[in-house]
N, C-alpha and C positions, 0 to 999 in steps of 0.2 A: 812155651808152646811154639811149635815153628810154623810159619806162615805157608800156607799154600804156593806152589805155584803152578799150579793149572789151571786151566780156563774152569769155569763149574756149567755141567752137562746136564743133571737132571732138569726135566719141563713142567715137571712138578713141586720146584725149589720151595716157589711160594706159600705153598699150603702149608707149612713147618718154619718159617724160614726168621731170620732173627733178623731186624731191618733198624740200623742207627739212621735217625733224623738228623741232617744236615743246616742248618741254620747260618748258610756263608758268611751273612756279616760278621758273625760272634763268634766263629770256629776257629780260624788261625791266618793270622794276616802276617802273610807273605814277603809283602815289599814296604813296611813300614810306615803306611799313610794311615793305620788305626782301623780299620777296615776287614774284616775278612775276606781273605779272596780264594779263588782256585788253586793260585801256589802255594797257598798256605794248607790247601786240604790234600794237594799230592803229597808235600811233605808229611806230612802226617797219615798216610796210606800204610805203611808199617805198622802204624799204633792200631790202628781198624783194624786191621788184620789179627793184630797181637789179642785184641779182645775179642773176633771170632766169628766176628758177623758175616751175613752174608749177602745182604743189601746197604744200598745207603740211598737214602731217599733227601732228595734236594729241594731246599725249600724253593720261591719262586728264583731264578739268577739272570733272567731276561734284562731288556735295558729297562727300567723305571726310572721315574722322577721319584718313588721311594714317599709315597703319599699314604702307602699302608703297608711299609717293611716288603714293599716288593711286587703284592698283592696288586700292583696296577700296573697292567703290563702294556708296553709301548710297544714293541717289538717282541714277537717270540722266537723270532729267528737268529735272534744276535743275544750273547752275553752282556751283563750291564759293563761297561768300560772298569768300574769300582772292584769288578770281581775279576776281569780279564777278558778273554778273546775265545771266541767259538771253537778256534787251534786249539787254545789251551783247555777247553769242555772237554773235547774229543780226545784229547792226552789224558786226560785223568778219567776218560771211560775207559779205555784201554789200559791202564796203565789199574783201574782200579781191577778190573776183569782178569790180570793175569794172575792176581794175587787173590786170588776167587772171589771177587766182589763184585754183585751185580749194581747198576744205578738203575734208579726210578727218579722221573724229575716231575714236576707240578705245574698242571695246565689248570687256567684259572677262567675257564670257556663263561661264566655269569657275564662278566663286565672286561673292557679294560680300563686303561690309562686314557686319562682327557686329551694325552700329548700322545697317544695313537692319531695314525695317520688316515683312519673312517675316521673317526672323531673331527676332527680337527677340518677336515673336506666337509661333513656334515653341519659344522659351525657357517661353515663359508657359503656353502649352496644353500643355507635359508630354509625358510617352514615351505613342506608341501615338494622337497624335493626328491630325487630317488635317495639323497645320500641319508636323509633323515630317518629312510625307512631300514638301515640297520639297526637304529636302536629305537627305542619311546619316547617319540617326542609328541607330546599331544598340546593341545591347547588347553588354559585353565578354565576351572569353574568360576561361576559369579557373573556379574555384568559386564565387568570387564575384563575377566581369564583373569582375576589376582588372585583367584583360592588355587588349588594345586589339583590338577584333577583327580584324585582318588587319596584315601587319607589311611594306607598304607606305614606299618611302622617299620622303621631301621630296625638292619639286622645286625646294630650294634647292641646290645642287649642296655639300657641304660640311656640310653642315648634321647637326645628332647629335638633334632633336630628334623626334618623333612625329610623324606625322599624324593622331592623332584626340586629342580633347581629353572627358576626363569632365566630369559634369556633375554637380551634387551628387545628381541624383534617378536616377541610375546609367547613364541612358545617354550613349554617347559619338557626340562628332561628325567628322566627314571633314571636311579643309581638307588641302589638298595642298602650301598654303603657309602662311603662319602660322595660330595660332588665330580669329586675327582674321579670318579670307575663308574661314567655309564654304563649302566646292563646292554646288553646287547640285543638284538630280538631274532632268537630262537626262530619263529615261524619264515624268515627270512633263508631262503637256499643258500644264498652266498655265505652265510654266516656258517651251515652246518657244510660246505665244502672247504671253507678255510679252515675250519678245524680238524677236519679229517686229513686235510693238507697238512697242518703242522704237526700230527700224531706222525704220518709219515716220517715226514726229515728230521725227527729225532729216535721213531726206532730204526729210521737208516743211519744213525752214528751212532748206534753200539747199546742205545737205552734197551731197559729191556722190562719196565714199566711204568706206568702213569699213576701219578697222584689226580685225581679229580678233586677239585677244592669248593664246597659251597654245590656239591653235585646234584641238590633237592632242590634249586631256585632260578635251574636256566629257563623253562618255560613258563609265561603268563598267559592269563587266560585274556584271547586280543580283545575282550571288551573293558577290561580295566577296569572291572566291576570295585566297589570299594569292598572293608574287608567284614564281612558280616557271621554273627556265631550261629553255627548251625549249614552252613552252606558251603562249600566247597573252595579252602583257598585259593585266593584267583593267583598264588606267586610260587605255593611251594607245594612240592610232591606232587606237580599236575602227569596225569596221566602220557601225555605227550613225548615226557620225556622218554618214556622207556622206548620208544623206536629211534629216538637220537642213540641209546648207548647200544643200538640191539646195531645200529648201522658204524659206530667208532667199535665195536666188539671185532666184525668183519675185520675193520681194520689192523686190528693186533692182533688178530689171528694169521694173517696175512705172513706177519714178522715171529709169530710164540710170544708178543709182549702179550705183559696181563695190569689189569685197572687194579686202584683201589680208590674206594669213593669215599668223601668226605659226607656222611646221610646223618643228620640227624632229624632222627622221628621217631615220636613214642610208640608207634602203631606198630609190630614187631612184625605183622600179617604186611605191611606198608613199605618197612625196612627190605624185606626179605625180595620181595618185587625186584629190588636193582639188583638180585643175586641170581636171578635167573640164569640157566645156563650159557645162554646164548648173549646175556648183557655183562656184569661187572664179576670178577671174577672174587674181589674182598672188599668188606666199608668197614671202618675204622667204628670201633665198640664203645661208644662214651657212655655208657649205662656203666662199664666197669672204671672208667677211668675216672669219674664223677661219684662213685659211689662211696660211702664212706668205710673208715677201718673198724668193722662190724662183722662176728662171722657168721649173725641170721643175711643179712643184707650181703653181702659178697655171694654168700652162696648162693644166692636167690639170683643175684646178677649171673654169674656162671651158669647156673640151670637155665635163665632167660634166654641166654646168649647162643647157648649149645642148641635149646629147642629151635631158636628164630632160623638159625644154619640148617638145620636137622634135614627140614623138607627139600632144599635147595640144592642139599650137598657141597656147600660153600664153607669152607675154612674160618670159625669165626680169628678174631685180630683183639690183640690182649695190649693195652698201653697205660699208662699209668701217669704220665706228662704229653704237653708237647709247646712247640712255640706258643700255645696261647692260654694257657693254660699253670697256674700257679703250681709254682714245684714241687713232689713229692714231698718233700723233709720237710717245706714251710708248712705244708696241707695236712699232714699227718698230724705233727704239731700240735696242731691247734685245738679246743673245746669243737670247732663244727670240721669234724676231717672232711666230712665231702667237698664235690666242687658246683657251684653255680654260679654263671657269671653274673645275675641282680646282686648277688651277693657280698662280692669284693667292695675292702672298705680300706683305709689307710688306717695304720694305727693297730692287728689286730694281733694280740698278742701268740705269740709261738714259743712253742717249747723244741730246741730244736734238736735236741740228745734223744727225746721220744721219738721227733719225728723222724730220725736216723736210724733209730732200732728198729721200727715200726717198716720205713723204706726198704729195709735191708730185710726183713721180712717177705716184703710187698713182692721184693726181686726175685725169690725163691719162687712165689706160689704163680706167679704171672708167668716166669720162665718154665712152669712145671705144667702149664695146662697146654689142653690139646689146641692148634694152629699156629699164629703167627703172630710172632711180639715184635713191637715198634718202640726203640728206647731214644728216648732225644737225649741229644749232644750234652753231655755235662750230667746227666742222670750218672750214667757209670762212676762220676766223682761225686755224686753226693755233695754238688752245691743247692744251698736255699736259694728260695728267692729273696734279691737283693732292693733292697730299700731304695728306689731313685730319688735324688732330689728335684723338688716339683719343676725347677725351674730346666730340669733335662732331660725329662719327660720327653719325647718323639710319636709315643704311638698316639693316633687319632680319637682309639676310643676315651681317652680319657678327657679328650676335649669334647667331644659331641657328647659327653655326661654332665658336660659344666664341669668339670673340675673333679665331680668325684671319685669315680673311678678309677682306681692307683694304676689303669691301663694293662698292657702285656710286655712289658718293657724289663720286670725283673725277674724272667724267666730268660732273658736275651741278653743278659752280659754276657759281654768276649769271655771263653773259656782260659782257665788258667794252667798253663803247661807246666813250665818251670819255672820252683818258689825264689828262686836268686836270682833271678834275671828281674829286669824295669815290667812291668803290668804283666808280671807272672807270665813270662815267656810269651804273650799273646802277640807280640810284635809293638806296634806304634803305640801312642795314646787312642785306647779305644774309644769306640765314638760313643757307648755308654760307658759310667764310672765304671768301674770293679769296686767293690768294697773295700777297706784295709785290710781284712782278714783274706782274702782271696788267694794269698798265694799258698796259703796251711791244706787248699783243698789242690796244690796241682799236681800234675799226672807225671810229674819225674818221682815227686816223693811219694806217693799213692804206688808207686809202679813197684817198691820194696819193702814194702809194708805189708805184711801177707794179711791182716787185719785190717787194711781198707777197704773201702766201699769198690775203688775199681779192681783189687785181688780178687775181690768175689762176685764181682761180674764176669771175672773174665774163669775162673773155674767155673761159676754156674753156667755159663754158655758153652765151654769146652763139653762138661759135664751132662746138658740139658739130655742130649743123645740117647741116656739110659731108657727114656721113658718111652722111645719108639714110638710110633704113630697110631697107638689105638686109643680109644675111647676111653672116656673118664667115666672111674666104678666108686662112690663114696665110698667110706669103712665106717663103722658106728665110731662116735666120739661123743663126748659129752658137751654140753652146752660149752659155746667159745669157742671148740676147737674145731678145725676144718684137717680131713684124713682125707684122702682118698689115693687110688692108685690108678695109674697108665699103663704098665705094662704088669704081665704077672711078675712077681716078689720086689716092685718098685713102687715106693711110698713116697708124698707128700703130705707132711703133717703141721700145721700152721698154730698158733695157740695164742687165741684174741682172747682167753677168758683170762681172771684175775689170781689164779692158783697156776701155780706148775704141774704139768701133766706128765704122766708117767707113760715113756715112748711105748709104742708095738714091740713086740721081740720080733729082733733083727739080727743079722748077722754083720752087718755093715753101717757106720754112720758116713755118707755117702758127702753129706755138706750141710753145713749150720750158718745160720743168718748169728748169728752169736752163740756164746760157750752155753753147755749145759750147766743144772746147777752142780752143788755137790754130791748131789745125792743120784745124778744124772738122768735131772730130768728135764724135762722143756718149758724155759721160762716165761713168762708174758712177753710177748710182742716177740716169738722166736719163730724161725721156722726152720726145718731139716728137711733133708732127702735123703731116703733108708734104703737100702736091701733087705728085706726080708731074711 
């Protein structure tokens, strides 16, 4: 397939568009310190390209102290040192854009970094000063302020530890997730002009949209009520916010960037609220990516997904992984395919030849429906998620669980490029292990192998094109299987039940998640895309 080299023009890329998730530390390190950086993701501008996408969305690459993979941002203005120099951002937007790739980067407006520079002025100016009122710092309950004022739970799912942290001069602070990212407070002007500021000076280098992270939790309600069933969260999905996105909306329109929000809420009347026309333009679908390899329940997810868009007119967003998120092939795998984060345990067994079939499945019917797919870094190779040793563990959640939580760490090993080279072409010693097995999944040898998991990502995404941009029309199937068609005489037919199914008459077998049988029919856990 030969790589684009023109800028890409349409303004409605978005709404269709194929978006590889970027994960810098673990993608490709450049200069040898174990690391992923920037030079390691130019060099690898080719391969993105060669697979077809048309975004790449970056996880957080600001300077952090690296307290939650990134997620606590000190500066938004400057690249972390670990990944490179703001020069080198702006080269690899340009450089990604010529080769038709748009970037989208990830603002994290909830909280920052404790080693932000409010933060850290706010330590020093004391209770009761202007600096305090950027974020929540209140005084505790009890006789003498030792209870925490509001008994508020972490939005680490698991988690046993507090949300406000004392401070020796008696007041305490709000951070929703560790001590280290106090929340910010929203009702404060300076807060929502700095951010409108920073959307600026990055869609003036060339970005061309925004990830919103945690985008259900920037406003509190200012009496800090505590948290009662039946009455209106005082922290998340407050009403408030929609005029923060309806006035950052202004802003990207300003440049043609466009949002996508990080919303999780069951309320689908709730959801659809940040899709308004005039606020976020897409919010990331965890109803599909969470749900399990079922084809009453998929379907039900799809129909949900499409009505929640319906009214809005908003592109729903199809994803199957992501940075936090246990990995396809491990989660397929397994006796509970869905995902919930109470759920994660050490030790849970996986079948992983199913949950490969099963993924390779997954990739056909996700790339076949109507909007916009987000595939993280390493999905196209069909790595599992890898077993850490406790003791190299990094991410937080698995500490604020006591220990139990096998955390989000083995969706984040450094990806493996090439099998003959030292840590599978990744560069240095990466700062998570790689497994043994790791270099059987990398992308030199995957790249000649028409029966790998990356040959058939990068045809299904060549290929995606057939199904043109209208509306999904089910076809009758029997129990298990899921039919339906995008365009006329183009079929997606999936087959979760325990028989082989005998395909539509077609004129074309257009692409197969694996072979038919002998009799040519579609095996369990298969999926195709037909001509009529």
């Amino acid at each position: 397939m030969g790589q684009p080299t023109h800028a890409p023009t349409r303004t409605d890329w978005w709404r269709s568009a194929v978006i590889y998730q970027v994960y810098v530390r673990s993608f490709a390190d450049g200069d040898g310190d174990g690391t992923g950086d920037l030079a390691g993701v130019r060099a690898r501008l080719p391969y993105l390209a060669e697979l077809g996408v048309d975004a790449l969305w970056f996880n957080p690459w600001y300077v952090s102290p690296m307290k939650d993979g990134g997620y606590d941002v000190a500066d938004y203005r400057a690249i972390d040192p670990a990944f490179g120099t703001l020069a080198e951002a702006e080269k690899l937007i340009a450089e990604a854009r010529e080769l038709g790739i748009r970037t989208i980067v990830d603002i994290v407006p909830n909280h920052v970094s404790d080693q932000h520079p409010w933060f850290r002025a706010a330590l020093a100016a004391g209770p009761g000063s202007p600096e305090r009122e950027l974020f929540h710092f209140r005084p505790g309950r009890g006789p003498h302020g030792e209870l925490p004022p509001t008994d508020w739970p972490s939005q680490f799912v698991g988690s046993t530890e507090p949300v406000w942290t004392r401070l020796p001069d008696g007041d305490w602070y709000l951070h929703l997730f560790t001590p280290e990212q106090p929340d910010l407070n929203w009702a404060h002007p300076a807060v929502r002009r700095e951010h409108e500021d920073i959307l600026r000076f990055w869609f003036e280098r060339g970005v061309e949209g925004v990830r919103i992270d945690s985008a259900a939790l920037l406003a509190k309600d200012p009496a800090l009520p505590d948290l009662v069933e039946g009455h209106p969260n005082p922290f998340l999905d407050r009403d408030e916010l929609h005029d923060i996105y309806r006035s950052w909306r202004a802003v990207a329109d300003e440049y043609g960037g466009i949002f996508v929000g990080e919303v999780w809420l069951p309320d689908p009347e709730r959801f659809a609220r940040y899709l308004r026309p005039d606020e976020l333009h897409t919010a990331f679908n965890f109803a599909f990516l969470s749900c399990p390899w079922d084809a009453t329940r998929l379907r039900e997810s799809i129909d949900d997904t499409l009505a929640e868009h319906a009214p809005v007119g908003a592109p729903a967003t199809w994803v199957l992984c992501n940075h936090d998120v246990t990995r396809t092939i491990t989660r397929y795998g397994r006796e509970d395919t869905g995902f919930d984060f109470a759920a994660k345990a050490f030790g849970t067994p996986t079948d992983l030849a199913l949950g490969t079939r099963r993924a390779r499945a997954a990739a056909l019917l996700s790339l076949a429906l109507p909007g916009a797919v987000y595939v993280y870094q390493g999905e196209e190779l069909g790595l599992p998620e890898a077993d850490i040793p406790r003791h190299r563990i990094e991410d937080p959640m698995h500490f604020r669980s006591g220990g139990t939580d096998p955390g989000r760490d083995g969706c984040r090993v450094p990806l493996p490029w090439a099998a003959e080279q030292p840590y599978a072409g990744f560069g240095g010693e990466p700062w998570l292990p790689q497994p043994d097995d790791w270099a059987s999944y990398a992308a030199d040898r995957q790249a000649v192998d028409p029966g790998s998991m990356l040959s058939l990502y990068r045809r299904a995404i060549r290929t995606r094109r057939v199904f043109g941009d209208g509306p999904l029309t089910w076809l009758p199937a029997p129990e298990g299987v899921l039919a339906f068609a995008r365009a006329e005489g183009v079929l997606c037919v999936v087959n979760l039940g325990e028989r082989p199914f005998d395909l539509p008459e077609h004129s074309e077998l257009l692409l197969s998640s694996a072979p038919l049988d002998t009799e040519g029919r579609l095996p369990k856990d298969t999926a195709v895309w037909l001509r009529a």
